[in-house]
N, C-alpha and C positions, 0 to 999 in steps of 0.2 A: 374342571370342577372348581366351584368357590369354596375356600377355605376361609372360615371368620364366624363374626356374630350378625345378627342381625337384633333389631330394636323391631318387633311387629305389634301392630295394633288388633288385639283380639278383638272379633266384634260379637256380640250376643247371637244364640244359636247355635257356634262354632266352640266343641268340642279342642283342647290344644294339640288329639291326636288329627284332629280335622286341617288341621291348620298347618302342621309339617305334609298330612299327604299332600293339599294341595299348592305349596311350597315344593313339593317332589316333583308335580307340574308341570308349575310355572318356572324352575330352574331348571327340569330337567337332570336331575341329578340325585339319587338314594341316599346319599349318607347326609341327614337332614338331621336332628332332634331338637327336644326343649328341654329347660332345666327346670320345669315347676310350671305346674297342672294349675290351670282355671276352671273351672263350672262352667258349664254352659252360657249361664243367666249371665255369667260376669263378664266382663271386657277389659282393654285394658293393656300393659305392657307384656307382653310374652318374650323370653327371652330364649332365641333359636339359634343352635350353633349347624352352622354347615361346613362339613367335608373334614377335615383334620381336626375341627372346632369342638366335634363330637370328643371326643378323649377330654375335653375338658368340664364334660356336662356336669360329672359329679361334683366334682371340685367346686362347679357352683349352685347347685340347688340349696345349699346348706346357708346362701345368704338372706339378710332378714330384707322385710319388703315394707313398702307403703302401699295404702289403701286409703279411698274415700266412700264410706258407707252409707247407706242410707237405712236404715231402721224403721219398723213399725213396729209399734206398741198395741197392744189389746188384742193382739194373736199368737196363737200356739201352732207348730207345723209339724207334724213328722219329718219334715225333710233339715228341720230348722230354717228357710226361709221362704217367699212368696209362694216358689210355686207347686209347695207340698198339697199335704192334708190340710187345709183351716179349721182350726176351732177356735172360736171368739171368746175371752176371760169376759164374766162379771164383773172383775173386780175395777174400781175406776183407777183411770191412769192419773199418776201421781202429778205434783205440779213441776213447771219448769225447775226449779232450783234442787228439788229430789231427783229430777231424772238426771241432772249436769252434775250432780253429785255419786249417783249411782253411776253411770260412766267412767268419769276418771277413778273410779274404783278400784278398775282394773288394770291401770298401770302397776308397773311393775313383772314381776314371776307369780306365776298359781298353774297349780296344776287345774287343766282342762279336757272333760269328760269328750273327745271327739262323738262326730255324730254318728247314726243309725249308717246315713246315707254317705258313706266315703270309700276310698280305697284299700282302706288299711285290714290289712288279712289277719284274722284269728282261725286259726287251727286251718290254715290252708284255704280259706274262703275270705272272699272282701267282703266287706260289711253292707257294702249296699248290695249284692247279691241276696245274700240272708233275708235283709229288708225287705225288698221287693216281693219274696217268699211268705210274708207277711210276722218277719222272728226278731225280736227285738232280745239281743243279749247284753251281758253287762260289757264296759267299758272299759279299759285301765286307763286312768287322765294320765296324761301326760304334761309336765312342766312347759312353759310358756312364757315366752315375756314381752310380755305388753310395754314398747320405750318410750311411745306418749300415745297420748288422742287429746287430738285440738279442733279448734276450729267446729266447737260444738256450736249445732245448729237444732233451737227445738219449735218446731211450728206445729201446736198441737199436739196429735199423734204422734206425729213424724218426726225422726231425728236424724240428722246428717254429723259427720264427723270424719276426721283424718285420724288415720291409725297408722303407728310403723310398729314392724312388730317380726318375733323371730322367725324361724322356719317351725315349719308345723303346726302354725297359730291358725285355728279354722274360725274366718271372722264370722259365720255362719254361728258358730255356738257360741262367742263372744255377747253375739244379741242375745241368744235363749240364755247366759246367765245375767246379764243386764237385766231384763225382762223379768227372768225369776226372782232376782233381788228387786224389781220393783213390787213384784208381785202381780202383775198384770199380764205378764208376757210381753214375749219382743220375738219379731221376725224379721231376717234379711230382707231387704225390699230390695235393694239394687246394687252393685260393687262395681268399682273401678278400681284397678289396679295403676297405681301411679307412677312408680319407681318398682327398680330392682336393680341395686347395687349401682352403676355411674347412668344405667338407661333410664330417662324420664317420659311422662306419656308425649311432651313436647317432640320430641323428636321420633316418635313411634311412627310407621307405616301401614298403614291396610295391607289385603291381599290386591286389593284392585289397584291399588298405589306401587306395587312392588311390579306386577304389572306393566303396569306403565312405566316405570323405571327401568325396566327390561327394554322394554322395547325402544326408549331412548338412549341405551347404551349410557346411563347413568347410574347404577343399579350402585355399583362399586363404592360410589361417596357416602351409600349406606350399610355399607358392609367393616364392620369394625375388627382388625389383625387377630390373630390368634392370642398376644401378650397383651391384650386392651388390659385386661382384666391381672394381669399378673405383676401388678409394682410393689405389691407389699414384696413379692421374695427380689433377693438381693442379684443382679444379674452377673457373668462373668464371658469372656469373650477368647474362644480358643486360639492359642498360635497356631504355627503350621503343622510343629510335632502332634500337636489335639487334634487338628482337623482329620488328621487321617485314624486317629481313635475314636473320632466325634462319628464319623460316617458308620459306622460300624456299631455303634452304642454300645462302646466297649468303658468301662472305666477309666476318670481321668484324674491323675496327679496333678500338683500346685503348677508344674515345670510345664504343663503342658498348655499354660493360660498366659493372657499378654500381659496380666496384675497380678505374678504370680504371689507377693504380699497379701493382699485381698484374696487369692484362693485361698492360701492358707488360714487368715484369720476365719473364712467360713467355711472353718473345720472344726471350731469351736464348739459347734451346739450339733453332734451325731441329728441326723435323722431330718435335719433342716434341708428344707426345700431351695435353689437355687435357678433361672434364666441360664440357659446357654445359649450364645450366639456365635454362627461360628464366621469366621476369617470375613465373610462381603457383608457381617452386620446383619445377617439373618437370622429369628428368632428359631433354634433350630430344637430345641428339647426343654424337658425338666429334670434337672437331677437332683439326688440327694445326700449332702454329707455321710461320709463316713468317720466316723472320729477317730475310732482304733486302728482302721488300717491306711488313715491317713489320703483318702481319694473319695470322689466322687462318685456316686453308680445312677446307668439314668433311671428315671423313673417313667417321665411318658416322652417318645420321640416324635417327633414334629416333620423326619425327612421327608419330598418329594420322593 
């Protein structure tokens, strides 16, 4: 079984559940997931943990992402973009410097009305179920933060731009309130997904790429460790007395680490996350301070 990250290239069409089945596949192996759902329409970085990697899917869905959009102005969608309902505004589209102005608007935090057509359950139903049924209910927005958009591009109708932006930012209704603030409307035309956290679209892979990567026995150079993603917490490395507590994921004292200084100062902050590695320098768990009783307890374990 491969344990790690992969960097995959969503390509339009492919659902992100489409995209682990046929990753279950091409590797051969169940314990597959993502950490954050794309659109269909969209393409772009998906970021898939396989095999031990899963236990850390949560931990990452909650990071903010880059996007490059494409917008259309003088339409209105039920879906919020292309390939909804269309209804075309009267109103004419504003000039270049209102609409580049209307844009960076939305930097910063605002609360944003998610759309019709998403995942997000009210009373035990996902909304785009309800939708599809033809029921349009209200909304609760939710906070958002918009940390730029650049690289604005207005050709006409048409506007391109780069957005980073937090979790749960649906760049789908980002247009329909650009649009509304122009007063004309705005619709998704197109998304890519750029980044997600250190994975750029640069080093992303197809399914047909991974593929082949298979079957060159070079798959591995794209497969990133289970602590890629884990340098913000502070790491610590068990002696021999730990290792035989480590194997166990039994809790571990300052005594039982090779810095036992450094265990103890992070004991400082209860509830803090730490790396364990044990004795051959293998990434083997997460634990978490305990401040009052002085030890570590794990949190997620990593053993073969």
């Amino acid at each position: 079984m491969i344990d790690g990250f992969i960097n995959v290239y969503k390509e339009q069409g492919f659902t992100s559940l489409d995209v682990v089945a046929k990753l279950r596949g091409i590797l051969k192996q169940k314990k597959i997931g993502h950490t954050g759902t794309l659109d269909p329409m969209a393409e772009g970085v998906l970021l898939v943990c396989l095999g031990r990697a899963t236990k850390l899917s949560e931990m990452l869905t909650d990071k903010d992402k880059k996007y490059r959009c494409t917008m259309k102005l003088g339409i209105r969608s039920d879906t919020e973009d292309i390939t909804g309902s269309l209804t075309y505004s009267d109103e004419p589209v504003p000039d270049e410097a209102e609409i580049r102005s209307a844009v960076k608007f939305y930097e910063g935090e605002y609360d944003q009305i998610p759309p019709m057509y998403s995942a997000i359950k009210v009373n035990g139903k996902k909304l785009y179920e309800l939708a599809r049924n033809g029921q349009v209910i209200e909304r609760q927005p939710r906070r958002v933060h918009i940390y730029s958009i650049d690289n604005i591009k207005v050709d006409g109708t048409e506007v391109m731009f780069d957005v980073h932006c937090s979790k749960g930012t649906y760049i789908r209704s980002l247009c329909r309130d650009i649009g509304d603030k122009l007063g004309c409307g705005a619709v998704m035309e197109a998304l890519v997904r750029t980044s997600v956290r250190e994975f750029d679209i640069k080093d992303s892979v197809t399914l047909g790429e991974i593929e082949c990567l298979r079957d060159r026995g070079e798959l591995d150079s794209h497969v990133y460790g289970l602590d890629y993603f884990l340098n913000e917490y502070a790491s610590l490395t068990v002696n021999s007395k730990g290792q035989r507590f480590l194997a166990n994921g039994n809790k571990l004292s300052p005594d039982m680490f090779t810095d036992i200084v450094a265990a103890r100062n992070g004991l400082e902050i209860s509830g803090s996350i730490v790396r364990i590695y044990d004795g051959s320098g293998e990434f083997t768990a997460l634990y978490t301070a305990d401040t009052e009783q002085e030890c570590y307890r794990a949190y997620k374990m990593f053993l073969t």
